[in-house]
C-alpha positions as CSV (number, residue, x, y, z in Angstrom):
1,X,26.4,-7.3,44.5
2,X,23.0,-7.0,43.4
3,X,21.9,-9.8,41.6
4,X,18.8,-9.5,39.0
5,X,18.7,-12.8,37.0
6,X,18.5,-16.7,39.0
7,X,18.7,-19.4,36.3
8,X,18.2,-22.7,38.1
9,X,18.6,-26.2,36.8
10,X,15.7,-28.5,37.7
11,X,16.6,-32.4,38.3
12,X,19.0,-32.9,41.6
13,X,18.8,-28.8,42.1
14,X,15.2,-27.2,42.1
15,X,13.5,-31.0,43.2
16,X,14.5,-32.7,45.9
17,X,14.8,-36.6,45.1
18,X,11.1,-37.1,45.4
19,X,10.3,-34.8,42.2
20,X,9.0,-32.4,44.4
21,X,10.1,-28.8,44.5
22,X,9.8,-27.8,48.7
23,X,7.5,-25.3,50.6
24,X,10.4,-23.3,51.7
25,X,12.2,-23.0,48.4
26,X,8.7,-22.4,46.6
27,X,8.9,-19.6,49.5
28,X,11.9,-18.3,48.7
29,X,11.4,-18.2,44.7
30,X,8.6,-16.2,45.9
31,X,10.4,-13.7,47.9
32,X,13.3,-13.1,45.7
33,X,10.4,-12.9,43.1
34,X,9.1,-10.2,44.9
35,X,12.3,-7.9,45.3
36,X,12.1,-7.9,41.7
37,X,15.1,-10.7,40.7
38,X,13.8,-12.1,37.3
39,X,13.7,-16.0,38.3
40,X,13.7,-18.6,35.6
41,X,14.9,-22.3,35.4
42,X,17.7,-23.2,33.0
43,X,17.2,-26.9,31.9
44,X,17.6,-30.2,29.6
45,X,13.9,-31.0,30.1
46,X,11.8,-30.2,27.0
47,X,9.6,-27.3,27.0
48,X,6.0,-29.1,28.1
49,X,8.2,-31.3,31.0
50,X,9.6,-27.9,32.0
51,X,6.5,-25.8,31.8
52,X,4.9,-28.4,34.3
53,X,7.7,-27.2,37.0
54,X,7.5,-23.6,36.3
55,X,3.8,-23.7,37.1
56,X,4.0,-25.5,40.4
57,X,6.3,-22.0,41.2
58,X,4.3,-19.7,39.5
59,X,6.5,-18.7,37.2
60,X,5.6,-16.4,34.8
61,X,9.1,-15.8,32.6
62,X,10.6,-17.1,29.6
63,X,12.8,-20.2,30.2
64,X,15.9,-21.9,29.4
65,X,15.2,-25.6,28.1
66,X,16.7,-28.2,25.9
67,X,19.9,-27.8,27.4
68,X,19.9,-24.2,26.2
69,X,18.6,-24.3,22.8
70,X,15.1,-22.9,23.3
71,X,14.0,-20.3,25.2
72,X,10.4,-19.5,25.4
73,X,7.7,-17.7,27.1
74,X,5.5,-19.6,29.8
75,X,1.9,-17.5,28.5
76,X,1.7,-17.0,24.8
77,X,5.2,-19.8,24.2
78,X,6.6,-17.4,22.0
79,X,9.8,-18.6,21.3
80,X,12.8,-15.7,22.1
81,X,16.1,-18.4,21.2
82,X,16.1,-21.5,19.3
83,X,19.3,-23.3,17.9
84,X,19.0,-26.6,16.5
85,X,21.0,-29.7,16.0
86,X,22.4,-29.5,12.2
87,X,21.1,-31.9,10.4
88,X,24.5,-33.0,8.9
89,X,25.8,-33.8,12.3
90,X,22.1,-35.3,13.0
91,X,22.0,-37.9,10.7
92,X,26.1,-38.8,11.8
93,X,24.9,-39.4,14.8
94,X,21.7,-41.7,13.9
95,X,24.0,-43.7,11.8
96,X,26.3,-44.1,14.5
97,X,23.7,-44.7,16.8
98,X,22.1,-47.7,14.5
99,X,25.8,-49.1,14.2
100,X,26.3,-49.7,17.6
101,X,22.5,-50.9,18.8
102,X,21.9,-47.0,21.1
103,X,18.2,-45.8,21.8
104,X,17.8,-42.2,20.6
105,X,15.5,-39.8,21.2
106,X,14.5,-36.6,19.2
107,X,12.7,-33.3,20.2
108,X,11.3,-31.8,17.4
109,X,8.2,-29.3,17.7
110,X,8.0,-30.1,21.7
111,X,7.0,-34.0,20.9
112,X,9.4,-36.8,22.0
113,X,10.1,-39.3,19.5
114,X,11.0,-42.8,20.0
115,X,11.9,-45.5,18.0
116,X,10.1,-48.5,19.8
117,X,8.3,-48.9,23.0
118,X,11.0,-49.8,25.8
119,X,12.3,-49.6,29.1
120,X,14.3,-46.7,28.4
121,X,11.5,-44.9,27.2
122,X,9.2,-45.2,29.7
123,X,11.5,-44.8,32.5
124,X,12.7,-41.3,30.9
125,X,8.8,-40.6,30.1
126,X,7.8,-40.9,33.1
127,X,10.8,-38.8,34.7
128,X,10.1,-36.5,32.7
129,X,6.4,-36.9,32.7
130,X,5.9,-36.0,29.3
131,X,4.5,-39.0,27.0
132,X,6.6,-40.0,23.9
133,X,5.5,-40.7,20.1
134,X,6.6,-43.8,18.5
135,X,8.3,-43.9,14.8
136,X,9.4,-46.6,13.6
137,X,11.3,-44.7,10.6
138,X,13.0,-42.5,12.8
139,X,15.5,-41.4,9.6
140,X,12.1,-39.5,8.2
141,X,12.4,-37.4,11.4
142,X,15.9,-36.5,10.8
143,X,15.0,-33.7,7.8
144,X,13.4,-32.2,10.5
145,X,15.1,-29.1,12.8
146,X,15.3,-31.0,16.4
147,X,16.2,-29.1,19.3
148,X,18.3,-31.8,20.8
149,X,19.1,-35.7,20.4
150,X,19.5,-37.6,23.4
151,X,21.0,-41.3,23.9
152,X,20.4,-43.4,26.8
153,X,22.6,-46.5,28.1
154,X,25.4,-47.2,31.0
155,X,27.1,-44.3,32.1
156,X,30.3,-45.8,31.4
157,X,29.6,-46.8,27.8
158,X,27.9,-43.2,27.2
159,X,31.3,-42.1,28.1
160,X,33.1,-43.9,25.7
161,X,30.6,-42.8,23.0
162,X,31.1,-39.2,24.3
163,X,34.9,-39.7,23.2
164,X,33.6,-41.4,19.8
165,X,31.6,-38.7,18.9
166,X,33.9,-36.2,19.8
167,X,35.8,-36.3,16.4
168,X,33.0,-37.0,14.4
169,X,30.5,-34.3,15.4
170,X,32.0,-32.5,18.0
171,X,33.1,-29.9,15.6
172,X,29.3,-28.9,14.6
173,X,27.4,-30.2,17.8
174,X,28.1,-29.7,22.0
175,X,28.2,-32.7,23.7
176,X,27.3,-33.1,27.0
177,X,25.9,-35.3,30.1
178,X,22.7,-34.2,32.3
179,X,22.7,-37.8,33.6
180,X,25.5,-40.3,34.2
181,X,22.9,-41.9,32.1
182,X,22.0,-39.9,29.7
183,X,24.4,-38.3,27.2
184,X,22.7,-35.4,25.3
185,X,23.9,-33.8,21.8
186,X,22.7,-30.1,21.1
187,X,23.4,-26.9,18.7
188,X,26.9,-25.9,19.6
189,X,24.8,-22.4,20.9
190,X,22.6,-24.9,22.3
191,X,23.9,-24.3,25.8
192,X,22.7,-23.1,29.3
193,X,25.7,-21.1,29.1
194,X,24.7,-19.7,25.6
195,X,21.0,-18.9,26.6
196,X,21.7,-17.1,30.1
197,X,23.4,-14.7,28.1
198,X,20.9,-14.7,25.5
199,X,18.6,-14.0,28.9
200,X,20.7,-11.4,30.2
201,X,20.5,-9.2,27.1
202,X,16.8,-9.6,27.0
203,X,16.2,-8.1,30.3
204,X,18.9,-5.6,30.3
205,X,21.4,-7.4,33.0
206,X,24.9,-7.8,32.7
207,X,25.9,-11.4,33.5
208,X,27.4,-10.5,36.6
209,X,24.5,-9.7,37.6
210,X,23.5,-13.3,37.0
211,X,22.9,-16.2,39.9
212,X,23.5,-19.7,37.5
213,X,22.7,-23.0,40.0
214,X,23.4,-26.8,39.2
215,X,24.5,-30.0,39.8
216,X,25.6,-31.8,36.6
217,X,28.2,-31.4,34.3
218,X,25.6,-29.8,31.6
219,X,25.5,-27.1,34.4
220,X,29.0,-25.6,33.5
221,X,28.8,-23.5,30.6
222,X,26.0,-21.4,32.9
223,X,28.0,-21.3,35.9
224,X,31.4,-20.8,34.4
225,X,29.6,-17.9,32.9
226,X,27.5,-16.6,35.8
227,X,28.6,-13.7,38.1
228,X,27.9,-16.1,40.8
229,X,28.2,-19.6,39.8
230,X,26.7,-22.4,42.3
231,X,27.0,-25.7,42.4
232,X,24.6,-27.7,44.8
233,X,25.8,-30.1,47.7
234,X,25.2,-32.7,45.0
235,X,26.6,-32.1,42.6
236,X,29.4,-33.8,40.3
237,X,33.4,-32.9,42.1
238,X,34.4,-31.5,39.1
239,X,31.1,-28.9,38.9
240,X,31.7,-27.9,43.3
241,X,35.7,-26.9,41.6
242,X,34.6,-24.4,39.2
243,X,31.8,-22.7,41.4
244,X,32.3,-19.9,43.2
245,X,29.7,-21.5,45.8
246,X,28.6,-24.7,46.9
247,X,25.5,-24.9,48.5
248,X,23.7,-27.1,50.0
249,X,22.1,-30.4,48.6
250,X,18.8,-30.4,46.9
251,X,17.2,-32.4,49.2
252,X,18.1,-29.8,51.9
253,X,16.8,-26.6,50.1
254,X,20.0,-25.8,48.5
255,X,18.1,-23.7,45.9
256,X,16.2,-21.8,49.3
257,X,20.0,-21.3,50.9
258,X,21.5,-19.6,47.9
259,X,18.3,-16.8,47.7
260,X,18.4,-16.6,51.3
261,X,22.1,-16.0,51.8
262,X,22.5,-13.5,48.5
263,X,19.0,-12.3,47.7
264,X,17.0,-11.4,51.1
265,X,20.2,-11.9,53.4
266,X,18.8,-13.3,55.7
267,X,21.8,-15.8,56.5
């Protein structure tokens, strides 16, 4: 099969646990770059976060961020897809978060708003490495189209929530993990899943013709709908079932294995 599109994930797949995206796999982006595949990076990071990584890998494409619900060009950030989080199911979700004492994050117009100065928020800031705006009345926000909503806490309370929110937005909004610890709420064709089709139409590719790489369960939609669908050494049980391939870990150049083995064959 000749392969045309690779939409990789970045945290726990493109960077290795250091942050750091490797020599070799910059190498290999490079390469497969070269044989003209179209190579972008499929992600929950906002735009500016993700736009950071793409430039350490000289990438000069549209890509896939806020879980899928924006996709926008690297140069002039003209924005190709956009889906946002109804605003119905929005302010469910704030009210629900108030009631039971949740940080929340919005993403509207590429900022990242808070609602007070924590822990939370400057651990994810500095993940992320993107700084975060302050508002104390958050429910002005909510009028506002945001391109996802993201709640922070113990991954086994975020899973309970997952289940409560399930019959009160779940019809309108896709719910979904990127981090045991972070349990994201999006456009219900706010999807990686939804946007590497989106991406496959735009460059005249079938999705068979698609590579789709994670590790977390926000990964599925893309790989479930990928020709080739890879899940990394590290990723989540349930993602290395329905993969086609597992690769190896992303501190081990997982990303460089997969263009090596199907790209440039030279394993």
């Amino acid at each position: 099969m000749t392969y045309k599109l690779i939409a990789i994930d970045i945290d726990d797949t493109l960077l290795t646990d250091d942050i750091v995206v490797t020599p070799g796999t910059k190498a290999a982006l490079a390469a497969a770059i070269e044989r003209g595949v179209f190579v972008t990076l499929a992600t929950g990071r906002m735009f500016p976060s993700a736009k950071k990584i793409a430039k350490q890998i000289e990438l000069n494409v549209p890509i896939i961020t806020y879980q899928g619900s924006m996709v926008k060009t690297l140069l002039d950030e003209q924005v190709l897809y956009e889906r946002y989080v109804p605003e119905d199911a929005a302010r469910e979700l704030y009210a629900f978060c108030k009631a039971n004492g949740l940080h929340l994050q919005l993403y509207i117009d590429d900022i990242l708003y808070v609602q007070e100065d924590n822990d939370k928020a400057r651990a994810y800031s500095a993940l992320s490495n993107i700084p975060f705006a302050v508002e104390p009345d958050f429910e002005s926000l909510l009028a506002k189209p945001s391109a996802k909503m993201l709640m922070i806490d113990d991954p086994a309370r975020l899973d309970e929530v997952a289940e409560q929110l399930a019959p009160l937005i779940g019809d309108r909004a896709h719910i979904t993990k990127s981090k045991p610890h972070y349990l994201e709420v999006t456009n219900k064709e706010g999807t990686k899943g939804h946007a590497i089709a989106f991406m496959a139409e735009h460059i005249g590719c079938t999705l068979d013709e698609v590579i789709a790489i994670g590790d977390s369960w926000n990964d599925h939609e893309m790989i479930e709908a990928a020709g080739l669908g890879v899940a990394m050494g590290n990723a989540l049980p349930k993602l290395k079932e329905i993969a086609q391939y597992v690769t190896k870990s992303n501190n081990e150049e997982g990303v460089k294995h997969v263009i090596d083995k199907f790209i440039l064959q030279t394993v």
